[in-house]
MDAnalysis code that builds the backbone (N, CA, C; Angstrom):
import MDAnalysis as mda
import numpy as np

u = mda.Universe.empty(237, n_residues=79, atom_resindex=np.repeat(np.arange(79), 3), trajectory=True)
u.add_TopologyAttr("name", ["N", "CA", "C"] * 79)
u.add_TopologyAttr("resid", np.arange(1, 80))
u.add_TopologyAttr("resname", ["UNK", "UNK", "UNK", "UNK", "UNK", "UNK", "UNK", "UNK", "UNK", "UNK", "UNK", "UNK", "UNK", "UNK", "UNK", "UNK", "UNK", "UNK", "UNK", "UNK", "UNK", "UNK", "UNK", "UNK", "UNK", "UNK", "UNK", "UNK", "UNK", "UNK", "UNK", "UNK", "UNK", "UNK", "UNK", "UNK", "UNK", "UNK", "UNK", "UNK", "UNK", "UNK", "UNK", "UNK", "UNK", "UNK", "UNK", "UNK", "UNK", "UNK", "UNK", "UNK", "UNK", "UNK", "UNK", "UNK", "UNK", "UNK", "UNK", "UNK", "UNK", "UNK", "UNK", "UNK", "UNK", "UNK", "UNK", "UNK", "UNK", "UNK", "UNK", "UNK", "UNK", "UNK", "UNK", "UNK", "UNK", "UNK", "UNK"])
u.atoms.positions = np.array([
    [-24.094, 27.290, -11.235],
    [-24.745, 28.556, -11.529],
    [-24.929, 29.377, -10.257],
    [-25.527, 28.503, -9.206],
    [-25.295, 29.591, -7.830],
    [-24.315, 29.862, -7.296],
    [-22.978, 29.403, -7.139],
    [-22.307, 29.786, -6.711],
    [-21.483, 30.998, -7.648],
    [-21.413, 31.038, -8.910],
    [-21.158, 31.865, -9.986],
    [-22.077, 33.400, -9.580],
    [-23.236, 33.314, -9.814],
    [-24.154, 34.412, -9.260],
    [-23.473, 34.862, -7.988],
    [-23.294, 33.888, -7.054],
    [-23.013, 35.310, -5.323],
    [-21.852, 35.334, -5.766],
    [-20.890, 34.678, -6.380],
    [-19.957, 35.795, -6.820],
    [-19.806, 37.230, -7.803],
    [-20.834, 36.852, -8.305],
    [-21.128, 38.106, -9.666],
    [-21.729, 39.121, -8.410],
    [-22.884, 38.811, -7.549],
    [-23.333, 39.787, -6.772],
    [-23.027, 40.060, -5.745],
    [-21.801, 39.352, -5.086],
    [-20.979, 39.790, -4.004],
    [-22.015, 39.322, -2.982],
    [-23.217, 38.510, -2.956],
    [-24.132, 37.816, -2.217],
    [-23.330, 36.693, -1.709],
    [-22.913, 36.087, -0.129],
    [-22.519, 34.815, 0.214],
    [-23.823, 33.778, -0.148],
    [-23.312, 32.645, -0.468],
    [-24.138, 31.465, -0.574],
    [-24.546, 31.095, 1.110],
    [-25.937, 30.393, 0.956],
    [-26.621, 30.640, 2.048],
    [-26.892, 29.030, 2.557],
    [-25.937, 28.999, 4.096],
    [-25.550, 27.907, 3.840],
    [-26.419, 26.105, 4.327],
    [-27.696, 27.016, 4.114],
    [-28.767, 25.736, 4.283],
    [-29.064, 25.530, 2.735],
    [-29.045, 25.819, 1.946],
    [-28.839, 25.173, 0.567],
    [-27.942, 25.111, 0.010],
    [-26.356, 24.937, 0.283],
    [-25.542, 24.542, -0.045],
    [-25.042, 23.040, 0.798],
    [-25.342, 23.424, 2.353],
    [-25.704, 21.880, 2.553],
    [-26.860, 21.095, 2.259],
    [-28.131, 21.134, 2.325],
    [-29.082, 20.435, 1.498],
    [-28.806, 20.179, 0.231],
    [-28.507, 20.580, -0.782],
    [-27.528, 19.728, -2.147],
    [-26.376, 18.979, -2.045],
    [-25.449, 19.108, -0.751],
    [-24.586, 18.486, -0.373],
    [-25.299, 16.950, -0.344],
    [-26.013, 17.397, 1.161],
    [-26.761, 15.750, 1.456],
    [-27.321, 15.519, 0.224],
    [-28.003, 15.890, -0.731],
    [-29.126, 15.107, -1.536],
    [-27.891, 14.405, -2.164],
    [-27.351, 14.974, -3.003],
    [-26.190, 14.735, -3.820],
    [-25.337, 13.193, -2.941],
    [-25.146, 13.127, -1.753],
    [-24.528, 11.841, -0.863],
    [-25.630, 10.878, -1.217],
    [-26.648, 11.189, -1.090],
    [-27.683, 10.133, -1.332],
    [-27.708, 9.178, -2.745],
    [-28.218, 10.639, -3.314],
    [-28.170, 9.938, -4.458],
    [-26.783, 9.401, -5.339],
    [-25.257, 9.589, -4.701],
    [-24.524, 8.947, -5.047],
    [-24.148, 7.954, -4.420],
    [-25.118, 7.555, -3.162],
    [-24.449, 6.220, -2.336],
    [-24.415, 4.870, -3.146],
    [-25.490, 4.818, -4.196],
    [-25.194, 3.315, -5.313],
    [-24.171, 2.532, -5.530],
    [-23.120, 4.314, -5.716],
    [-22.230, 4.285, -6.863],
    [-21.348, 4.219, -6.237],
    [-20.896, 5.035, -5.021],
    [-19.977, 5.102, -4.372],
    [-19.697, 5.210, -3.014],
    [-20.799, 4.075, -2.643],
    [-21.071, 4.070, -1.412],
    [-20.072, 4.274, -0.379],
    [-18.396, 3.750, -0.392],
    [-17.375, 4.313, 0.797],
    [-17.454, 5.520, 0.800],
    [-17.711, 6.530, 0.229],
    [-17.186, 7.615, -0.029],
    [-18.301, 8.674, 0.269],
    [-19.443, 8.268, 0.348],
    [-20.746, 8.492, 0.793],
    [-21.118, 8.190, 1.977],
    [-20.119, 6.832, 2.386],
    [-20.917, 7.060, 4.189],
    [-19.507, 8.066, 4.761],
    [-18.135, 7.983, 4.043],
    [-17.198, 9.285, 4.971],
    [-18.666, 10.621, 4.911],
    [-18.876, 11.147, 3.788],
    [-19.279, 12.495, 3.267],
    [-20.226, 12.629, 4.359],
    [-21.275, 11.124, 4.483],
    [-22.675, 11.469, 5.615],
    [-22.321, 11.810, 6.866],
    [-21.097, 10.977, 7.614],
    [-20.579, 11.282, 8.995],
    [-19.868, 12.666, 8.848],
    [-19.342, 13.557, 7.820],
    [-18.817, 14.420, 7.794],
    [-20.023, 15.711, 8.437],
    [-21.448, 15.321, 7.583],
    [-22.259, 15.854, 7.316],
    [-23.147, 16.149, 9.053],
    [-22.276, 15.000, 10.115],
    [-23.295, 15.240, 11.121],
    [-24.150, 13.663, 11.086],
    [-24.316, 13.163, 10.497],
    [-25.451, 12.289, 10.654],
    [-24.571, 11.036, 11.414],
    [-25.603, 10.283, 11.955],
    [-25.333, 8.741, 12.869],
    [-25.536, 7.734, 12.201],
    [-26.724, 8.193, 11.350],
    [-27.064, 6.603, 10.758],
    [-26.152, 6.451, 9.723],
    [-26.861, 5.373, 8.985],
    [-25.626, 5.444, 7.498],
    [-26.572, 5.934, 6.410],
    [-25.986, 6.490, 5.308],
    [-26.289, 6.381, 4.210],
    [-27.540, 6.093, 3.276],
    [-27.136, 4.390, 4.049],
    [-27.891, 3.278, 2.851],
    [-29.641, 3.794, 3.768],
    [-29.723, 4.258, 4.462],
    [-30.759, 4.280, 5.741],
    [-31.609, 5.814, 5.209],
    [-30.471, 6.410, 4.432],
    [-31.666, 7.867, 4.454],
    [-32.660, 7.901, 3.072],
    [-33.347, 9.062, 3.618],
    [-34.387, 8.664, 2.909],
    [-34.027, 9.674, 1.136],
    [-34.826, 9.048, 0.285],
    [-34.490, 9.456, -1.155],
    [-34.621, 10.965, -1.171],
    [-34.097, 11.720, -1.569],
    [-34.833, 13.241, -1.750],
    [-35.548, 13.161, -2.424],
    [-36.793, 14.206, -1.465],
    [-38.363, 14.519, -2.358],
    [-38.273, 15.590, -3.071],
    [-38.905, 15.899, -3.814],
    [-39.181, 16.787, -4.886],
    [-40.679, 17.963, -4.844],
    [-40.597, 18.518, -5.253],
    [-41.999, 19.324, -5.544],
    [-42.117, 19.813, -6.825],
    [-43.149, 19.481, -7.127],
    [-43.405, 19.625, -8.738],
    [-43.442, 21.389, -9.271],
    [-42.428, 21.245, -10.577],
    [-42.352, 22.631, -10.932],
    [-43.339, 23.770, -11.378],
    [-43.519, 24.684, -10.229],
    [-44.184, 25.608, -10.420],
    [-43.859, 26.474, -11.683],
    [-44.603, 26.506, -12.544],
    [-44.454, 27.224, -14.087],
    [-44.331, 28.940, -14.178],
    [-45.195, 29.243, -13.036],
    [-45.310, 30.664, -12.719],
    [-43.725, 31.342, -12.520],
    [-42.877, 30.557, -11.086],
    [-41.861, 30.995, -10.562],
    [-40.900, 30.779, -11.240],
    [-41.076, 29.178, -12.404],
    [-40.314, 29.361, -13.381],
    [-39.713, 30.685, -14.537],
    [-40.977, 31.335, -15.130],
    [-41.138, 32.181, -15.978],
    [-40.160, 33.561, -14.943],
    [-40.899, 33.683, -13.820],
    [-39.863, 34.698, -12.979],
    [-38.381, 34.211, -12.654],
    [-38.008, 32.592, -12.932],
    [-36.565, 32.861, -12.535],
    [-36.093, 33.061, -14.166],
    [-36.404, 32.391, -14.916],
    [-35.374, 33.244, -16.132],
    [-36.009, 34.078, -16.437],
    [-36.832, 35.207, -15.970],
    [-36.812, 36.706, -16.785],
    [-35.257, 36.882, -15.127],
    [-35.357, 36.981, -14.188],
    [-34.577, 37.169, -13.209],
    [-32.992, 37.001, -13.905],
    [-33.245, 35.492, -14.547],
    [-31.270, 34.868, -14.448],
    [-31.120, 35.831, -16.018],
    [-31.839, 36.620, -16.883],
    [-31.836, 36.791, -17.953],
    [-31.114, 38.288, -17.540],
    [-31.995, 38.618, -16.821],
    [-31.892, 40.424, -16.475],
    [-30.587, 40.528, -15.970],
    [-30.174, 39.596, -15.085],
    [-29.010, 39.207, -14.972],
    [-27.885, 39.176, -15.361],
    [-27.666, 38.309, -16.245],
    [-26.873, 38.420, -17.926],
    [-26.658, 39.855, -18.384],
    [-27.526, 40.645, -18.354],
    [-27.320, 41.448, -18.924],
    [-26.991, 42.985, -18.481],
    [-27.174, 42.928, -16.899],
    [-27.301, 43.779, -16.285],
    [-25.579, 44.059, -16.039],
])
């Protein structure tokens, strides 16, 4: 969906959250596919391995900013 949007708005993707989903995403697939997850982590810059980082944290969903992103992704759609 974000990368769809900066193309609809001619906005570049911004590229500390396109790498931060990168890494989370290595993490949470090291279980599964761990060779392929420690190439992605050394790709990523990091020394340690993998199995070593820490889980991604979360922050619990704000309901408010919710309600503002789909009136936002809605206006969107339609605009």
């Amino acid at each position: 969906f974000y990368r769809d949007w900066s193309i609809r708005c001619s906005i570049p993707m911004h590229k500390t959250v396109v790498m931060r989903f990168i890494s989370a995403l290595t993490v949470m697939m090291a279980p599964i596919t761990p060779h392929w997850c420690e190439m992605v982590w050394g790709l990523l810059g990091h020394t340690t391995t993998v199995c070593d980082a820490r889980w991604p944290a979360f922050s619990p969903c704000d309901k408010a900013l919710r309600k503002e992103y789909i009136f936002f992704r809605d206006f969107l759609k339609n605009f």
